[in-house]
Backbone as a chain_set.jsonl record, in Angstrom:
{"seq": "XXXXXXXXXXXXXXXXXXXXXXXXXXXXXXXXXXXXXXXXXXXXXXXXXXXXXXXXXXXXXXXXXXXXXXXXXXXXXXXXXXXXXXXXXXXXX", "coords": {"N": [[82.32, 208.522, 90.131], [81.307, 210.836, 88.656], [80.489, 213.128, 86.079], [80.933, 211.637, 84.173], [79.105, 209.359, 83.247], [77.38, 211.301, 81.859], [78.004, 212.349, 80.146], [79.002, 210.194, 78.465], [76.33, 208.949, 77.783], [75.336, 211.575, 76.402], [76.929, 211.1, 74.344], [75.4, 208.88, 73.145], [72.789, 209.855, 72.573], [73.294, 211.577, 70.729], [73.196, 210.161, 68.261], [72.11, 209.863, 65.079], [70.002, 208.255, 65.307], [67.386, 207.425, 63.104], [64.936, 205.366, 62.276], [62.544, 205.32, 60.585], [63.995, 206.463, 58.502], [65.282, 205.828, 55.3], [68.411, 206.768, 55.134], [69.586, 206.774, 57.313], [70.207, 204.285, 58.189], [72.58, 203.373, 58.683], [73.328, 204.912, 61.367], [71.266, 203.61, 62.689], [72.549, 201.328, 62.777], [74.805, 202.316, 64.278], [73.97, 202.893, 66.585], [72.84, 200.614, 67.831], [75.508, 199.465, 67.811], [76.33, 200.746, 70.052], [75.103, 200.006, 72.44], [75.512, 197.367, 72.786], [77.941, 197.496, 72.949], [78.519, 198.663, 75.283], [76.573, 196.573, 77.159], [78.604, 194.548, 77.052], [80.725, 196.138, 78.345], [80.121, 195.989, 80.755], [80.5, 193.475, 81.577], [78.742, 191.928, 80.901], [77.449, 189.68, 77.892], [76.651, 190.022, 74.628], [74.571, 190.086, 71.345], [74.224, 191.468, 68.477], [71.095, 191.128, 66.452], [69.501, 190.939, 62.674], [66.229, 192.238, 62.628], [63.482, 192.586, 60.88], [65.479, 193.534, 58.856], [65.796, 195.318, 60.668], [68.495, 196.079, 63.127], [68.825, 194.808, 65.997], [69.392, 194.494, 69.704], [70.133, 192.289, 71.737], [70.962, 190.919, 74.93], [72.919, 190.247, 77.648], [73.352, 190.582, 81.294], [74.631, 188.853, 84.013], [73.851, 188.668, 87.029], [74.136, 187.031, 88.92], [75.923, 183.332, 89.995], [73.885, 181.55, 90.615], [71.664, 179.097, 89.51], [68.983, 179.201, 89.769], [68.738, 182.234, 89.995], [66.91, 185.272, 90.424], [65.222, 186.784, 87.21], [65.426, 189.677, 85.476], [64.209, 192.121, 82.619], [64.629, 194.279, 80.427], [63.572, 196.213, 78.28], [64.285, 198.702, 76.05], [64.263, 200.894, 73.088], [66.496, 201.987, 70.669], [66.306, 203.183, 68.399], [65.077, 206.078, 66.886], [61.883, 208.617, 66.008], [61.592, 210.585, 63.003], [61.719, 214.236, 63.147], [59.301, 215.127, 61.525], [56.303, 216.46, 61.373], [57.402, 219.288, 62.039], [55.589, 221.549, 62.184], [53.896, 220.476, 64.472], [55.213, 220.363, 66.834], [55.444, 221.433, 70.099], [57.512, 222.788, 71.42], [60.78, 222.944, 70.573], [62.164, 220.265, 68.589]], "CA": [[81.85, 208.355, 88.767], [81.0, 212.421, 88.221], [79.325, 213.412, 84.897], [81.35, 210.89, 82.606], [78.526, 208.852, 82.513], [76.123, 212.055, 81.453], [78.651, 212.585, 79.01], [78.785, 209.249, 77.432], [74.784, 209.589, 77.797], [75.349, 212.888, 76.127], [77.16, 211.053, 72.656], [74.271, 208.213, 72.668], [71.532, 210.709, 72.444], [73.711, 212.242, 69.304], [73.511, 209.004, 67.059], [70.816, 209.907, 64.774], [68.814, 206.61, 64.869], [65.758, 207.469, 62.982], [64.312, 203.957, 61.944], [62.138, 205.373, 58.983], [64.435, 207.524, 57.209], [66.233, 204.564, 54.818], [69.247, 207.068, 54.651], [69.921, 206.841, 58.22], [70.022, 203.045, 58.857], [73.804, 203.129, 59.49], [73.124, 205.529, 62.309], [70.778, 202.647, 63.913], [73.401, 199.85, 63.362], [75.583, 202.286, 65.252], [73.541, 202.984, 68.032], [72.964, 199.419, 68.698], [77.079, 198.903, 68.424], [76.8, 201.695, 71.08], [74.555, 199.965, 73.358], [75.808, 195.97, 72.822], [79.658, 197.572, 73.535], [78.342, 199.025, 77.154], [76.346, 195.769, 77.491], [79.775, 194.343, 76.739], [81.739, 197.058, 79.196], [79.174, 195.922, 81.677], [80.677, 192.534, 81.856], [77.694, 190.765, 80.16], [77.086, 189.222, 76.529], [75.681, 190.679, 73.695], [74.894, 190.343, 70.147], [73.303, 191.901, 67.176], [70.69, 190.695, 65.364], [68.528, 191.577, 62.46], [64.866, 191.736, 62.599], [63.006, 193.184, 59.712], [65.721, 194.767, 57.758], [66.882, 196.616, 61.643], [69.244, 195.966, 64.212], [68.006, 194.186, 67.362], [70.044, 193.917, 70.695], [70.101, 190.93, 72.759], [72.094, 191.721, 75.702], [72.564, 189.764, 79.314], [74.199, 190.716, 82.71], [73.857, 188.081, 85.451], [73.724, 189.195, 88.405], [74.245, 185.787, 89.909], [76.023, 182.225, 89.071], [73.007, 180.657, 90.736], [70.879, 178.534, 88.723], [67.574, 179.658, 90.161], [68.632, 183.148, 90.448], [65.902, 185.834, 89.459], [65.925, 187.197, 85.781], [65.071, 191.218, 85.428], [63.766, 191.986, 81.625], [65.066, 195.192, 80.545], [63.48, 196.676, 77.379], [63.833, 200.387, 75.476], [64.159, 201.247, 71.981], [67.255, 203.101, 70.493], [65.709, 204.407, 67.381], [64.228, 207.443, 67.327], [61.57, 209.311, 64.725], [61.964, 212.136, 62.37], [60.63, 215.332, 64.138], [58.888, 216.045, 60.657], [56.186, 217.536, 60.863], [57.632, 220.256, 62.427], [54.762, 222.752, 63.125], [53.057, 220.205, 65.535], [56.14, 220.484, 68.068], [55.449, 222.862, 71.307], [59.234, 222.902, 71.582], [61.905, 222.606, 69.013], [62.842, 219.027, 69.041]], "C": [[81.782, 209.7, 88.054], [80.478, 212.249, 87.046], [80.11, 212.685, 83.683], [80.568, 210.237, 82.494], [77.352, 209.91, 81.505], [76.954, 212.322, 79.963], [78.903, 211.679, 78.012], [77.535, 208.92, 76.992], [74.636, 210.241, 76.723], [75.776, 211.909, 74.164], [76.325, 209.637, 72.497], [73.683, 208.742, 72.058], [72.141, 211.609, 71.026], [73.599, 211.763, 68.251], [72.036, 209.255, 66.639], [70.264, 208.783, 64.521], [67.908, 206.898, 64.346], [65.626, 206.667, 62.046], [63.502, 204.468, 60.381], [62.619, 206.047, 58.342], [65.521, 206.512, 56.665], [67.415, 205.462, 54.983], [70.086, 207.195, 56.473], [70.23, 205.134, 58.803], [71.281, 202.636, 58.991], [73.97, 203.491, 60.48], [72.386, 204.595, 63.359], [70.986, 201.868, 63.769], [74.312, 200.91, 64.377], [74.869, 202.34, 66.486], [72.727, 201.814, 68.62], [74.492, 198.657, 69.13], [77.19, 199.502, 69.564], [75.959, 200.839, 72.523], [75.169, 198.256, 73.395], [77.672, 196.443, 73.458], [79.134, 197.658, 75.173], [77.287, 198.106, 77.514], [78.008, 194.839, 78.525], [80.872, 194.932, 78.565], [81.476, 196.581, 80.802], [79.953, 194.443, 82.466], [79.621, 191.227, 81.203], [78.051, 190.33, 78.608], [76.363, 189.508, 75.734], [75.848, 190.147, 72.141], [73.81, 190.899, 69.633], [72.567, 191.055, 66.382], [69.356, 191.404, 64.704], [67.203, 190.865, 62.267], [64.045, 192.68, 61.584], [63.642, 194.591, 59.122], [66.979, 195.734, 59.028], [67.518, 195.733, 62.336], [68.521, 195.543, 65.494], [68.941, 193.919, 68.398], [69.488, 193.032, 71.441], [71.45, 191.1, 73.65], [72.054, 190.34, 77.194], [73.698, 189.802, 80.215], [73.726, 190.142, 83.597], [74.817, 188.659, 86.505], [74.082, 187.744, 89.589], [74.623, 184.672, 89.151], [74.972, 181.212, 89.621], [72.207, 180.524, 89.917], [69.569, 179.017, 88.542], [67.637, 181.201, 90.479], [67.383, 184.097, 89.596], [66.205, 186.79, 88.463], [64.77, 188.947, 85.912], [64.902, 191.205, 83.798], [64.694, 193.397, 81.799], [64.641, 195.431, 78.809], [63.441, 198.142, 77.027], [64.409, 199.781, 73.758], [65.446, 202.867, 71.991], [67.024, 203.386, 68.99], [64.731, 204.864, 67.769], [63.107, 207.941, 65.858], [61.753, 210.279, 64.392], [61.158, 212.902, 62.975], [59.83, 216.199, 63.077], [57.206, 215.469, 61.233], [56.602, 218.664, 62.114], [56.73, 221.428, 63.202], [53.749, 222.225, 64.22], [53.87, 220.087, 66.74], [55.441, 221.779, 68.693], [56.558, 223.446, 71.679], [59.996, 222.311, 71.003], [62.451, 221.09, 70.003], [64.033, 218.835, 69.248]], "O": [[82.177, 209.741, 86.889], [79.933, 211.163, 86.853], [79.994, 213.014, 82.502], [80.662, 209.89, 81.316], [76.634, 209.433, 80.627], [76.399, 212.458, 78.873], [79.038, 212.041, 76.843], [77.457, 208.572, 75.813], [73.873, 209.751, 75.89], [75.119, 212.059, 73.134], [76.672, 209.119, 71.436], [73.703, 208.464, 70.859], [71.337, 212.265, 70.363], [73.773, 212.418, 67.224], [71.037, 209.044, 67.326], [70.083, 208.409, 63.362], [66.987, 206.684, 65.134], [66.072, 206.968, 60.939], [63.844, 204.039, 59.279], [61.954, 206.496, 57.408], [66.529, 206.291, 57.335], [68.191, 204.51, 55.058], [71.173, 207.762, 56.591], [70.481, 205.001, 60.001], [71.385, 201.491, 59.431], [74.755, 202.782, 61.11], [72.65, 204.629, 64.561], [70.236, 201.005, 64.225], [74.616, 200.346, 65.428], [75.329, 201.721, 67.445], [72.062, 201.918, 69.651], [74.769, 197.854, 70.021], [78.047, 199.049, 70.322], [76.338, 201.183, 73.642], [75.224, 197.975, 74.592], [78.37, 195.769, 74.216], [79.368, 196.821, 76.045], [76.675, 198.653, 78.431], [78.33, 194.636, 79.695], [81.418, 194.282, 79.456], [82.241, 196.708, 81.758], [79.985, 194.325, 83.691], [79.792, 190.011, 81.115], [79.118, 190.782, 78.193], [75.179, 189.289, 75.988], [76.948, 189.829, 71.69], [72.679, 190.888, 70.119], [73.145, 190.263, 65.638], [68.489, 192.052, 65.291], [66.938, 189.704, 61.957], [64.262, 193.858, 61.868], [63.225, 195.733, 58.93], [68.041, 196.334, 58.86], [67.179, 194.554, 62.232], [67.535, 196.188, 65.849], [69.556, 192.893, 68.107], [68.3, 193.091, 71.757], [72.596, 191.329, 73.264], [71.041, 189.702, 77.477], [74.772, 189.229, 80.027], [72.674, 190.481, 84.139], [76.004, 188.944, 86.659], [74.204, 187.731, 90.814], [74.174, 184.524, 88.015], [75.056, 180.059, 89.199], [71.781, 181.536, 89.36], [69.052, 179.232, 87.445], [66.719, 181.625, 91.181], [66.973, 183.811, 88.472], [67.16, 187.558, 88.579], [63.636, 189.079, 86.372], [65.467, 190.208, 83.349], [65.316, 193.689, 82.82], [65.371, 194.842, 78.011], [62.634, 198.85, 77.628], [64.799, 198.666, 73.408], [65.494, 203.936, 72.6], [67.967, 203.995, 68.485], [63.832, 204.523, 68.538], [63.502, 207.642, 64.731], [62.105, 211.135, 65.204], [60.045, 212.542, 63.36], [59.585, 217.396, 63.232], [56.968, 214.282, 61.459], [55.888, 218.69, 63.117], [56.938, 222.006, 64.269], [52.961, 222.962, 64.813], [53.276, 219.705, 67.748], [55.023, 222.784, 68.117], [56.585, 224.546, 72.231], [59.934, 221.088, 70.88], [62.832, 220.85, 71.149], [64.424, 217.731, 69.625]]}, "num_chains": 1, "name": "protein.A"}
């Protein structure tokens, strides 16, 4: 595998998602296209939907075609906030 996944990692973590800045809210439809494609890549099913205004993934990889097999949850958040105010960082964001 070597560091191509740190590197596709690497241009996630570049998509400025920040949820309250209105001028960014193409930035967090892409970085849910970015995470529903490598749902997608994964072999699973995904889509987009919105929920107040944002982008919401709904994603699923089974792990099994049994009926009764057991279901794993898997939640994060790909928007991010603005790093204003600035002088309460300990280290440049």
């Amino acid at each position: 595998m070597g560091a191509a996944w740190f590197d596709e990692l690497a241009d996630f973590l570049r998509i400025p998602s920040i949820s309250a800045d209105p001028d960014r809210a193409q930035d967090v439809v892409a970085a849910a296209r970015w995470v529903c494609a490598r749902i997608r890549e994964a072999g699973g099913d995904c889509e987009i939907l919105e929920r107040g205004g944002r982008p919401l993934v709904v994603g699923e990889i089974r792990a099994s075609s049994r009926r009764n097999a057991p279901t794993i949850l898997c939640y994060g958040h790909f928007d991010v906030q603005p790093p204003d105010p600035l002088e309460l960082w300990e280290s440049p964001p």
